[in-house]
C-alpha positions as CSV (number, residue, x, y, z in Angstrom):
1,X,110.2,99.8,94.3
2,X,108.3,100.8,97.1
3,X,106.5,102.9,95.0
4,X,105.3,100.4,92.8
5,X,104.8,98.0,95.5
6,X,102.2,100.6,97.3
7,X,100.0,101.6,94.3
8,X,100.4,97.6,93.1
9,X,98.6,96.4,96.0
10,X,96.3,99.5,97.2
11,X,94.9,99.2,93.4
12,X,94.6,95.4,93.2
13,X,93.3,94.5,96.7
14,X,90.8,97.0,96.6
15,X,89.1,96.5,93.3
16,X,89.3,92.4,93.8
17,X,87.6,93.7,97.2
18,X,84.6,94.5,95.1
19,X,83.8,90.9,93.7
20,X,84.5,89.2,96.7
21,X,82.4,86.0,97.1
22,X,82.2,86.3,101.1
23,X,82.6,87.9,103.9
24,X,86.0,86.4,105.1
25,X,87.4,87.2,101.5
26,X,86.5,90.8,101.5
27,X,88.1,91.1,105.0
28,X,91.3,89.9,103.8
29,X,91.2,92.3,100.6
30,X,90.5,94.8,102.7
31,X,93.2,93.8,105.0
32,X,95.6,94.0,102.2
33,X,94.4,97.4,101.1
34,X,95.3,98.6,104.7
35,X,99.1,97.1,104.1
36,X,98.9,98.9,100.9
37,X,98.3,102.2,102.4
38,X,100.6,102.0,104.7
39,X,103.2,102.5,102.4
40,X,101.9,105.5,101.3
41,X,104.6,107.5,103.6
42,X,106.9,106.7,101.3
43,X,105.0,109.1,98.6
44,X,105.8,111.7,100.8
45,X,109.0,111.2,101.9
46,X,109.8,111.2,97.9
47,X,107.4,114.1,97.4
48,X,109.4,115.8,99.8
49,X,113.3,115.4,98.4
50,X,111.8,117.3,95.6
51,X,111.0,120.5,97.7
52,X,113.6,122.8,98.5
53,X,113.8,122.9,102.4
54,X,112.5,126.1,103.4
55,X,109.1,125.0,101.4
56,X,108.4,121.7,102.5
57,X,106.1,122.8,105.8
58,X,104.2,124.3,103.7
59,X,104.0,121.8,100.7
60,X,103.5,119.2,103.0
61,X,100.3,121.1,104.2
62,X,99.4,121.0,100.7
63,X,99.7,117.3,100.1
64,X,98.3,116.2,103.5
65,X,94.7,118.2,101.8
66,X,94.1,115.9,99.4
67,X,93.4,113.0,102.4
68,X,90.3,114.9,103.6
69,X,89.4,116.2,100.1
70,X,89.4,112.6,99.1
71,X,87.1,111.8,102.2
72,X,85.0,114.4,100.9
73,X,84.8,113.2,97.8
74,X,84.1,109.6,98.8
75,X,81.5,110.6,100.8
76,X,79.8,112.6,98.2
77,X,80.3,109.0,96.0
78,X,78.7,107.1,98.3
79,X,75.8,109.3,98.9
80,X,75.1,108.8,95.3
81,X,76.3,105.6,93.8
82,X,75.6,102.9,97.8
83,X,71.2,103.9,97.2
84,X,71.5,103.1,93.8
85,X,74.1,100.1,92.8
86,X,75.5,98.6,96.1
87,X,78.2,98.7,97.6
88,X,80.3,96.7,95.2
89,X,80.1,99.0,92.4
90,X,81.2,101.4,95.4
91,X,83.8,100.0,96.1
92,X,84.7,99.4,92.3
93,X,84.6,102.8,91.4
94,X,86.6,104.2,94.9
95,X,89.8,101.7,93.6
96,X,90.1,102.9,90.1
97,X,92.0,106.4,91.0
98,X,94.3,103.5,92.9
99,X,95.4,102.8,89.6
100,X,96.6,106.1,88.5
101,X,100.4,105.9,89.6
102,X,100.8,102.5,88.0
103,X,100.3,104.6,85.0
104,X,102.2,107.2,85.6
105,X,104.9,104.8,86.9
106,X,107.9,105.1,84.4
107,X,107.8,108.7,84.4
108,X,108.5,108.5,88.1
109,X,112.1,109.8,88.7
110,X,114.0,107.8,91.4
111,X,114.5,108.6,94.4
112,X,118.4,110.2,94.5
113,X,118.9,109.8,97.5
114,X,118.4,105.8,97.2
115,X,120.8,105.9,94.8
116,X,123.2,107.6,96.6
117,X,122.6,105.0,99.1
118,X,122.9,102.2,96.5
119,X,126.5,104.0,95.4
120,X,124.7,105.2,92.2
121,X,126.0,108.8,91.9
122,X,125.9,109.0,88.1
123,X,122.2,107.8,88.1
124,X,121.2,110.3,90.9
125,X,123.4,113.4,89.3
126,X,121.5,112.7,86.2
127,X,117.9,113.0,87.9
128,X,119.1,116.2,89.5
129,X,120.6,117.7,86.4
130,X,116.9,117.0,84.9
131,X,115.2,118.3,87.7
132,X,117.5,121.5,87.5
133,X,117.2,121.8,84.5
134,X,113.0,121.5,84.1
135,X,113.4,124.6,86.7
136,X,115.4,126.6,84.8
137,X,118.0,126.8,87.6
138,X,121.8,125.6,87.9
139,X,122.6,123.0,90.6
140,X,124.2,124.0,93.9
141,X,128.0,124.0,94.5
142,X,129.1,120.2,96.5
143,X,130.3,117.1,95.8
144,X,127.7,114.4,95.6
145,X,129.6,111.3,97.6
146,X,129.1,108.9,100.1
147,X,130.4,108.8,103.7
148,X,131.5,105.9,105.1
149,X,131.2,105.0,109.1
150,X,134.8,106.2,109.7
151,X,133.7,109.6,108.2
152,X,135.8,109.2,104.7
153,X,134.7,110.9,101.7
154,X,134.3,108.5,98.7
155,X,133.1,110.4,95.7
156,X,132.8,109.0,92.1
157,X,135.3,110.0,89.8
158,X,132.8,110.2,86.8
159,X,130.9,113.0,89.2
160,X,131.9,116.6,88.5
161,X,131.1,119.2,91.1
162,X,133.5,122.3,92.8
163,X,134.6,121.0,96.3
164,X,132.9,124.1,98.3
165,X,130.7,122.6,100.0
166,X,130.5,118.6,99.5
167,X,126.8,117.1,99.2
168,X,127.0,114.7,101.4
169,X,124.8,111.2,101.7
170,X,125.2,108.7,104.3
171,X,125.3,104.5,104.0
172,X,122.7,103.1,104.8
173,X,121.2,101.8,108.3
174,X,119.2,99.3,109.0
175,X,115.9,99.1,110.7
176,X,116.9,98.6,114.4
177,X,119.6,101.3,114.5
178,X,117.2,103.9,112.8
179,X,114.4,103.1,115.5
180,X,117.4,103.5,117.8
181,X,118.0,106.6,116.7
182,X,114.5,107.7,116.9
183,X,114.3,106.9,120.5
184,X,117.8,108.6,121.1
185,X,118.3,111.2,123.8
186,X,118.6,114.0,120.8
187,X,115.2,112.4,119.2
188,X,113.5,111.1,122.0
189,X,111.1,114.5,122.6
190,X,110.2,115.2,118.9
191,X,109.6,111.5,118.5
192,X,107.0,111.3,121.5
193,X,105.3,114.4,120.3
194,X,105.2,113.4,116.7
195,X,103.5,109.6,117.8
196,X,101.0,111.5,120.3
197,X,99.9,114.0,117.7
198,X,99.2,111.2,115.0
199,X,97.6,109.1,117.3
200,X,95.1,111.4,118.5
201,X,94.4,113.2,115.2
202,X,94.1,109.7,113.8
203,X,91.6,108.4,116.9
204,X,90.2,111.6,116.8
205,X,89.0,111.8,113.4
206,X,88.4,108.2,112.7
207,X,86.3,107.8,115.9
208,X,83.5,110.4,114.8
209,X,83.7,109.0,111.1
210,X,82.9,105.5,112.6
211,X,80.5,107.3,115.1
212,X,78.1,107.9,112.8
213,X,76.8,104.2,112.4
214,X,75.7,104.1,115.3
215,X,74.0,108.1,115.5
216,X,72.2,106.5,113.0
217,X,71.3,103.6,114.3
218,X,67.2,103.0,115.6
219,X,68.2,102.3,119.3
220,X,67.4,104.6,121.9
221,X,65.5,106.9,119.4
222,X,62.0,107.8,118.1
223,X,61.3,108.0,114.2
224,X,61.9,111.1,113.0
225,X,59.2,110.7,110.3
226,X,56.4,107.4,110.4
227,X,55.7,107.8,106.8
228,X,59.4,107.4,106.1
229,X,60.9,103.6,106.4
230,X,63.8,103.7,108.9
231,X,66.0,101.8,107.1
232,X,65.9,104.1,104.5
233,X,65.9,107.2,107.0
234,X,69.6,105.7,108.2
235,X,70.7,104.9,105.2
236,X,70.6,108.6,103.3
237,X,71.3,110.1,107.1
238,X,75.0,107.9,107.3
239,X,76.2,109.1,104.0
240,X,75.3,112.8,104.6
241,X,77.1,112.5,108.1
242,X,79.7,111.1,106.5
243,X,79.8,113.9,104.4
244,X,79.5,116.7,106.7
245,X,82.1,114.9,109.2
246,X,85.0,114.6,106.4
247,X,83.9,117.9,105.4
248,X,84.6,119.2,108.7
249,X,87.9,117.3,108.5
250,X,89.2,119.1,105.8
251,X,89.3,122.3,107.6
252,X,90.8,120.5,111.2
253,X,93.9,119.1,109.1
């Protein structure tokens, strides 16, 4: 669901964004695209319960590449398609690969370890069966059940796996006790360190992106060439800083 729910609203807000009749309206639409993308951690928490555990650091480097190659690439868009149709048809053409996992939507395997959580056993021993079976490889010895808060094994009796070493999935929490347990003495360091590295890779980045707006801008500076416009010296100067700053970006993530 919150699958759907992310590429739903990303896709939707962003092309609506593009035939926006004012300035209030597009702020909203883009407003909505930023709720949108802020579900996109659920992509790689899925992404992740696919990857055998020793290989998710580095599969995870992997999938964090494709945020600056996409910067790249809208860049590179820009610098082409803002001198020549506007900014609508911009912003048009950046939502349509939004709309890719809508399509690719019922061929999207459920998260097992929701349904485990949901009491679904069958339904999530049937996803890993498939999954084992696209690998060529035999699932590992356990018993997929639940554990309750007083530590009691519950296991379906229509699930079939040896007893050596139980696979074992937790209720669920909710929101408050997990933040909680975040901030808990065992937590508390990783947590801090994990915020503080976001944040400033986040500021970091973002604030030269936006920084080149205004190293573009006409105060403070002389024209570089009188027989140029400036408007038009600015404009083709902010897309290839753009450009060369999410370039740069790629090799900093």
């Amino acid at each position: 669901m919150g699958f759907l729910c992310t590429a739903t609203t990303t896709s939707l807000a962003g092309f609506m964004s593009a035939v926006a009749p004012n300035y209030a309206c597009l702020i909203t639409l883009r407003f909505l695209v930023g709720v949108g993308l802020g579900g996109c951690h659920v992509l790689s928490s899925w992404f992740l319960e696919f990857i055998p555990a020793p290989n998710r650091g580095a599969w995870m480097i992997v999938f964090t590449l494709f945020w600056p190659v996409g910067s790249v690439f809208q860049a590179a868009v820009a610098w082409v398609v803002m001198p020549v149709l506007g900014w609508r048809w911009l912003v048009a053409l950046s939502s349509l690969p939004s709309f890719l996992p809508l399509l690719f939507f019922n061929a999207t395997p459920e998260s097992p370890r929701y349904l485990c959580k949901r009491g679904k056993l069958e339904e999530a021993m049937l996803i890993l069966t498939r999954i084992a079976s696209l690998n060529q490889a035999s699932l590992p010895p356990g018993l997929l059940c639940l554990k309750s808060p007083e530590e009691e094994y519950v296991a379906s009796s229509s699930v079939h796996m040896t007893e050596m070493s139980p696979l074992i999935m937790t209720k669920e929490r909710n929101g408050l006790q997990v933040f909680h347990y975040l901030l808990s003495p065992a937590l508390l360091r990783s947590t801090v360190l994990l915020w503080l590295v976001f944040m400033g890779n986040a500021f970091g980045y973002y604030g030269i992106v936006l920084l080149t707006s205004e190293l573009s801008s006409t105060n403070g500076r002389c024209k570089l060439n009188p027989t140029i416009p400036i408007d038009l010296q600015d404009e083709s100067s902010l897309y290839r800083n753009v450009f060369i700053t999410s370039s740069a970006g790629r090799f900093i993530q």
